[in-house]
C-alpha positions, 0 to 999 in steps of 0.5 A: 154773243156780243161783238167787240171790235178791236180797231189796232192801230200801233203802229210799232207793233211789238215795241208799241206801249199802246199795245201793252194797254191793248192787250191788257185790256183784252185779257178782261174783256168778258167772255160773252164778247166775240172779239174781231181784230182789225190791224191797220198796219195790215189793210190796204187803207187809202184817203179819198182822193181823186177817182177813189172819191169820186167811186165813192160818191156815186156809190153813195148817190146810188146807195149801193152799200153792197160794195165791198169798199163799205166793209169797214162802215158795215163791221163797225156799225154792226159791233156791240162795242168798239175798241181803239188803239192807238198812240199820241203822235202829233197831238191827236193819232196816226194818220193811218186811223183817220183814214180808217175813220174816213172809211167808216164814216158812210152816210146810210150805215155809220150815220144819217140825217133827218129832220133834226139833223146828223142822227148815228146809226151804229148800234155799238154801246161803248166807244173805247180809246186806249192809248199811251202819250210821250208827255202830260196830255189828259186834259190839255187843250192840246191834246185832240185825239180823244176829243176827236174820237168823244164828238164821234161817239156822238155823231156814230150813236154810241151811248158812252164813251172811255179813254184809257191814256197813260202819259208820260212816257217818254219824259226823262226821270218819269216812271212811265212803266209805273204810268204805264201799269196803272192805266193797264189796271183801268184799261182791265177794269173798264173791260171786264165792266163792259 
């Protein structure tokens, strides 16, 4: 069985239109695919800062990686396939997923280095972005999120990366809903390929 991991980053919960696409996107998903829900709004996420760095980095010195604080990095190295979700807010994403990504960026499990450089140690397959934006956003140089999460895909050793974007939903006269079904067509689309 292959693991999917579902990183839930909406952060208006139950009126979140990026969770409409998420879980559209779970209702494809294929049946040999575990799926693990990880809710950012419910973990105790912090940035490294100060002491909470500083155990970070002699952890790392040492490399223990047995130490509960390199959970996420371990979950999402092991996954067959990683879904974020997440809204546009402020040209990229909430603050609250790049904390996330902080956590999981660990040298020695999400990626490494050799004599060629940066190599990627997860053994994910697929990198997925769902997520919905207020305005145009697909292909501007604008937006950051997606390109953001794309260059790590790369740097974490995924084979592929996919955005799944509704945009337009909070422009006045813009049928966002319609907007809003279409990428929910795609998002299930993509899933059941997986």
């Amino acid at each position: 069985m292959r693991k999917l991991l579902l990183i839930d980053c909406c952060i208006r919960k139950e009126q979140s239109q990026t969770k409409r696409l998420m879980e559209a996107f779970l209702h494809a998903v294929p049946a040999d695919c575990a799926v693990e829900r990880l809710v950012l709004t419910e973990e105790n996420l912090a940035p490294l800062t100060g002491d909470f760095f500083a155990q970070r980095q002699r952890l790392l010195e040492s490399r223990d990686y047995a130490h509960p604080r390199f959970r996420y990095a371990k979950q999402f190295a092991q996954a067959d396939l990683v879904v974020i979700a997440a809204p546009f807010w402020d040209l990229a994403f909430p603050a609250l997923l790049k904390i996330y990504i902080e956590q999981v960026s660990v040298d020695g499990i999400t990626f490494g280095a050799n004599e060629k450089g940066l190599v990627g140690l997860c053994r994910g397959t697929d990198l997925v972005f769902l997520t919905t934006r207020g305005g145009f956003y697909t292909g501007d140089p604008l937006e950051m999120g997606s390109r953001y999460l794309d260059a790590l895909h790369t740097f974490f050793g995924f084979d592929r990366y996919h955005c799944i974007a509704a945009d337009g939903m909070n422009v006045a006269g813009f049928d966002a809903e319609s907007s809003l079904q279409k990428a929910c067509a795609q998002a299930q689309a993509l899933a059941a390929s997986l």
